[in-house]
OpenMM code with the backbone's topology and positions (N, CA, C; nanometers):
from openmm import Vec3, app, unit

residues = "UNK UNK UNK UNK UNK UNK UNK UNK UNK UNK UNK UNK UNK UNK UNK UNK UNK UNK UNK UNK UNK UNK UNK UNK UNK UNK UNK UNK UNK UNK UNK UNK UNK UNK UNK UNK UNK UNK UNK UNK UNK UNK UNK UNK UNK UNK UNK UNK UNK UNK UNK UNK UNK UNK UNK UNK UNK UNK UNK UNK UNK UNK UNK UNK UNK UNK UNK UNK UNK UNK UNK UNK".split()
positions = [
    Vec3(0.0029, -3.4840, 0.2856),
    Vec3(-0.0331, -3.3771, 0.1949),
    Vec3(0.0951, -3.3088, 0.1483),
    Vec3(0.1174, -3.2973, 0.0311),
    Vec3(0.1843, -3.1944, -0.0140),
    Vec3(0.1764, -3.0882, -0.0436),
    Vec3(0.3141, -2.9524, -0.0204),
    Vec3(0.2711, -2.7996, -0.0317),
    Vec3(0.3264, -2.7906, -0.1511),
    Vec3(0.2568, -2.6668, -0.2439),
    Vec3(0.3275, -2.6121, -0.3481),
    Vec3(0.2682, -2.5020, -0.3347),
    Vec3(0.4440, -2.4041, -0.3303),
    Vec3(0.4159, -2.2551, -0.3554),
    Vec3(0.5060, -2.2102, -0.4603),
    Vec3(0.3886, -2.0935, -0.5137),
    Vec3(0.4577, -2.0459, -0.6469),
    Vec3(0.4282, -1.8931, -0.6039),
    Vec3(0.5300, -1.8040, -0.6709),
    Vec3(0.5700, -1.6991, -0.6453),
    Vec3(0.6588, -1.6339, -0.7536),
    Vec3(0.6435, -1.4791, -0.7450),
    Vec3(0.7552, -1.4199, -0.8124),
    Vec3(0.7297, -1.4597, -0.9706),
    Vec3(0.8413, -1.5351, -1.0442),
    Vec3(0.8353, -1.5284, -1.2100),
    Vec3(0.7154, -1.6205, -1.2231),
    Vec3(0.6820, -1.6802, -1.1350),
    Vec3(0.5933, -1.8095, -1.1251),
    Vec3(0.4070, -1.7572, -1.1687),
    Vec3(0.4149, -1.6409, -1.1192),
    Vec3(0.2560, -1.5580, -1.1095),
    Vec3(0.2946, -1.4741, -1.2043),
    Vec3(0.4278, -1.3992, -1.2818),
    Vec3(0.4063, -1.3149, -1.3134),
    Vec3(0.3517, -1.2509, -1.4382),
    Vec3(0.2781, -1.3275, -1.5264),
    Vec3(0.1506, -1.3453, -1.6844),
    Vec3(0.0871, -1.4623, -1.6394),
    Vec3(0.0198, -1.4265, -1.7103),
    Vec3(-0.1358, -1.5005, -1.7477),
    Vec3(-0.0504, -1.6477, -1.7863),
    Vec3(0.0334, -1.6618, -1.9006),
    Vec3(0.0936, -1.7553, -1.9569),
    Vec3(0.1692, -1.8534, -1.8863),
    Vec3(0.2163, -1.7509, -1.7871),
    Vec3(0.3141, -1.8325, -1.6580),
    Vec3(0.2155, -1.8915, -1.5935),
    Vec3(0.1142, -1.8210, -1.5469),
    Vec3(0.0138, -1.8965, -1.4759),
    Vec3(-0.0750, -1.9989, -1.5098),
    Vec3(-0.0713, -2.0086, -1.6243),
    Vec3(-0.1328, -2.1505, -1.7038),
    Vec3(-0.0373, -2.2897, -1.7034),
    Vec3(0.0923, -2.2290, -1.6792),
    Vec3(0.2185, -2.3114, -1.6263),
    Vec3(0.2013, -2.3960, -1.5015),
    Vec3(0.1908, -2.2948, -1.4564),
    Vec3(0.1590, -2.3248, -1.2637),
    Vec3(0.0006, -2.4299, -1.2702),
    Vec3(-0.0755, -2.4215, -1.3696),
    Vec3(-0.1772, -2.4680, -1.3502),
    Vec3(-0.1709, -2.6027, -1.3900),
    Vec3(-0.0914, -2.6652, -1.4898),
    Vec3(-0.0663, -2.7521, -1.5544),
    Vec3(0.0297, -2.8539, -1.4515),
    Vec3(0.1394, -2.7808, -1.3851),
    Vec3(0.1958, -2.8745, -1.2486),
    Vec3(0.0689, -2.8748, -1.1376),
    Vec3(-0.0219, -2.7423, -1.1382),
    Vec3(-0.1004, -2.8396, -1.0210),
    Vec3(-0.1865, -2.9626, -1.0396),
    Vec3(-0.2410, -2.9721, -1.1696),
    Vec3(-0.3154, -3.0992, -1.2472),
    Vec3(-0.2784, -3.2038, -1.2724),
    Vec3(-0.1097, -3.2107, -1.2569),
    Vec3(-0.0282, -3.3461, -1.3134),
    Vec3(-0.0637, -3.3868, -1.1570),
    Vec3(-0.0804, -3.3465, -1.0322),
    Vec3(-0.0945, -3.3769, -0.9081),
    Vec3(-0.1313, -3.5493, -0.9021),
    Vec3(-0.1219, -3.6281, -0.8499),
    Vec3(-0.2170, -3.7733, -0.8229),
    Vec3(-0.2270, -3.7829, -0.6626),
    Vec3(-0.1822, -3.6451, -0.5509),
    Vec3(-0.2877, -3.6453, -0.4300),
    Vec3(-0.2959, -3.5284, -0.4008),
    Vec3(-0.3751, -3.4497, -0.2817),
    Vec3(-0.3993, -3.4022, -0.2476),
    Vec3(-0.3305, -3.2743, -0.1711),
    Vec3(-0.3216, -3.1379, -0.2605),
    Vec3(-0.1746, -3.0915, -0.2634),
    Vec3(-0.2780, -2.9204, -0.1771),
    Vec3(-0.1802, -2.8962, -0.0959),
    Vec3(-0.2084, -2.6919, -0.0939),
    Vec3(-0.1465, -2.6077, -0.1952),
    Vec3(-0.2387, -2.5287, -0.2019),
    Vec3(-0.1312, -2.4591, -0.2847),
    Vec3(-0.1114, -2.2980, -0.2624),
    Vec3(-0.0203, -2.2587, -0.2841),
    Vec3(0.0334, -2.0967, -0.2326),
    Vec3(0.0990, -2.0616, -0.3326),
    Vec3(-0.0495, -1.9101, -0.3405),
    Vec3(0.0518, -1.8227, -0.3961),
    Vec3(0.0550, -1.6567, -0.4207),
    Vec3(0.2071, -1.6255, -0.4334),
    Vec3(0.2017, -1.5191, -0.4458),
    Vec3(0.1425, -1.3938, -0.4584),
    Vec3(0.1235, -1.2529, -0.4351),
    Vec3(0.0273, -1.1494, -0.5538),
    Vec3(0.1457, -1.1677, -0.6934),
    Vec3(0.0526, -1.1002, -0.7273),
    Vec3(0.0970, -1.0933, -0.8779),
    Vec3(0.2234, -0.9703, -0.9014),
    Vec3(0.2973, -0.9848, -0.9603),
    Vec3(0.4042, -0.9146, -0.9278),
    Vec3(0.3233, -0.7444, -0.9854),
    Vec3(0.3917, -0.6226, -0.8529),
    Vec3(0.3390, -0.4868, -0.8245),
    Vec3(0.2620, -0.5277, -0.7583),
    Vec3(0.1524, -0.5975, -0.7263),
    Vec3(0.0731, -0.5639, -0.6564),
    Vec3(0.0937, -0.5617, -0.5036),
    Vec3(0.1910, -0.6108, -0.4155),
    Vec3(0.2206, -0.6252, -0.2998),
    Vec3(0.2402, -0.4309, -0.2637),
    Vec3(0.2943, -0.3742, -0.3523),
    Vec3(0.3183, -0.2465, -0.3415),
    Vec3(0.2681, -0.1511, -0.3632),
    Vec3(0.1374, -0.2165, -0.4543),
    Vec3(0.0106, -0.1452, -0.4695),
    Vec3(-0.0872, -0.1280, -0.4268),
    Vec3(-0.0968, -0.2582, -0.2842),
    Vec3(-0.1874, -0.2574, -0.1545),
    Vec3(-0.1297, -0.1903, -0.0818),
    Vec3(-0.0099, -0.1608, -0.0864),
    Vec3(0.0916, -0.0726, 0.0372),
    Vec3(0.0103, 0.0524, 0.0645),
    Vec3(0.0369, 0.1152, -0.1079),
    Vec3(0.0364, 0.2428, -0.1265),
    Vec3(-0.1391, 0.2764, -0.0956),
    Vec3(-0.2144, 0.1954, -0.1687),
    Vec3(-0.3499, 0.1813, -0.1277),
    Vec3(-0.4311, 0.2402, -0.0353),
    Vec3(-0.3769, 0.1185, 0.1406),
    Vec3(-0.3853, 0.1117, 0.2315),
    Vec3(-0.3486, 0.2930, 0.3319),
    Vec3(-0.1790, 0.3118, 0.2188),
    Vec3(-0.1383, 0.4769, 0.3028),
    Vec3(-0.2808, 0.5557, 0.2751),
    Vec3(-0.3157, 0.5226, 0.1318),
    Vec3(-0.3695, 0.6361, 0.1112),
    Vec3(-0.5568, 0.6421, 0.1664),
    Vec3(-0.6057, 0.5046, 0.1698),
    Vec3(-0.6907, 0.5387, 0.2195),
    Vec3(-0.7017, 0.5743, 0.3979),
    Vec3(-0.6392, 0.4615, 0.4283),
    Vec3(-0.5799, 0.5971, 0.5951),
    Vec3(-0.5984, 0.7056, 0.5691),
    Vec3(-0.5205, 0.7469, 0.5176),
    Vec3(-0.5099, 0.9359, 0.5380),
    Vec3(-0.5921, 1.0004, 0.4518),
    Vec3(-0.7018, 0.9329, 0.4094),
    Vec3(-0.8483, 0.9572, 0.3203),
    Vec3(-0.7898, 1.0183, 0.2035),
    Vec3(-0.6940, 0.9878, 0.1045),
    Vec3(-0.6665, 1.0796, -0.0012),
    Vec3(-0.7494, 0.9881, -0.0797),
    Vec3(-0.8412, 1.0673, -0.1829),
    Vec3(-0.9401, 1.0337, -0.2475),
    Vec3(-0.8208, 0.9478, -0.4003),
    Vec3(-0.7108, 0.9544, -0.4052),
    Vec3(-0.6507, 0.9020, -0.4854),
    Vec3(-0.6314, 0.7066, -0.4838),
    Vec3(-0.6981, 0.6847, -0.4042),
    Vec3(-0.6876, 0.5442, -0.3073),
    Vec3(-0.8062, 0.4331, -0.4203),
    Vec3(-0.8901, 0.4878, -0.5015),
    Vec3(-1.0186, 0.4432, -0.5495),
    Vec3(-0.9422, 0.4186, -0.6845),
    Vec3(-0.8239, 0.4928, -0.7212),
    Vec3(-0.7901, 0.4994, -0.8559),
    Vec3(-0.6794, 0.3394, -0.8514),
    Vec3(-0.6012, 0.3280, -0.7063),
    Vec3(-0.5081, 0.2265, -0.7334),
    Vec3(-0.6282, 0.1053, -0.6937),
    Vec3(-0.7132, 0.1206, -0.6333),
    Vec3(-0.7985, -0.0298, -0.6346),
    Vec3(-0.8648, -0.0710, -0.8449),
    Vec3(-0.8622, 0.0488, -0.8611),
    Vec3(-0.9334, -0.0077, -0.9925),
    Vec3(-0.7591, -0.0226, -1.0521),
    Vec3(-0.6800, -0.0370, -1.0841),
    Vec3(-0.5569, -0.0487, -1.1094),
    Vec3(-0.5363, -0.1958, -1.0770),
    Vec3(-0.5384, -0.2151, -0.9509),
    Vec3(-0.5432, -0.3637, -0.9182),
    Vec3(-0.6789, -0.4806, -0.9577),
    Vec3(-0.7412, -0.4254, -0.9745),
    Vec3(-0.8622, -0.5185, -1.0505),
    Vec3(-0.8557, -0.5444, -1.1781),
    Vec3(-0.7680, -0.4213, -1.2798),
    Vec3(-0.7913, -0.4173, -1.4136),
    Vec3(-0.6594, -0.5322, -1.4068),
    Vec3(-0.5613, -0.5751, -1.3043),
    Vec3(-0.4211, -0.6319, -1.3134),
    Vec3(-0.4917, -0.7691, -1.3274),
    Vec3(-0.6092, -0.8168, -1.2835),
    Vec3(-0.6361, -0.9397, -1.2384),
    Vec3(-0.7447, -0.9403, -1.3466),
    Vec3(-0.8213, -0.8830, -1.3816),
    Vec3(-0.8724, -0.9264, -1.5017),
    Vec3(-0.8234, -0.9277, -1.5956),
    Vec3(-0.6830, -0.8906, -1.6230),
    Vec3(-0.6179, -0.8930, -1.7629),
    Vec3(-0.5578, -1.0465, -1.7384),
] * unit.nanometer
topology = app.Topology()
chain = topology.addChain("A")
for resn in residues:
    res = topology.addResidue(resn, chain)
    for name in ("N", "CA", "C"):
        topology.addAtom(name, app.Element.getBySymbol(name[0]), res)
């Protein structure tokens, strides 16, 4: 089996990621694949995570922040 991980400039648009999609399809076996968050978001679960710990009601605003990142 082969690994492929993509990361960093690799995830970071929609456009790049249609990139990444196109090397995983040229594939002819059976490959893993890894990858990255999308660039901010590693730091936007950080902040997230502080804030729902310490119950600051501001915690609901960065989850919809990170959803609107992934549906765009």
């Amino acid at each position: 089996m082969k690994e492929l991980k993509f990361g960093g400039s690799s995830v970071a648009s929609a456009e790049r990621m249609k990139g990444v999609q196109k090397i995983v399809e040229r594939q002819d076996k059976l490959v893993l694949i890894v990858v990255s968050a999308l660039q901010g978001i590693t730091d936007q679960l950080e902040k997230l995570a502080v804030q729902a710990f310490i119950k600051e009601a501001g915690y609901k605003d960065i989850l919809q922040e990170i959803k609107t990142t992934h549906y765009r």
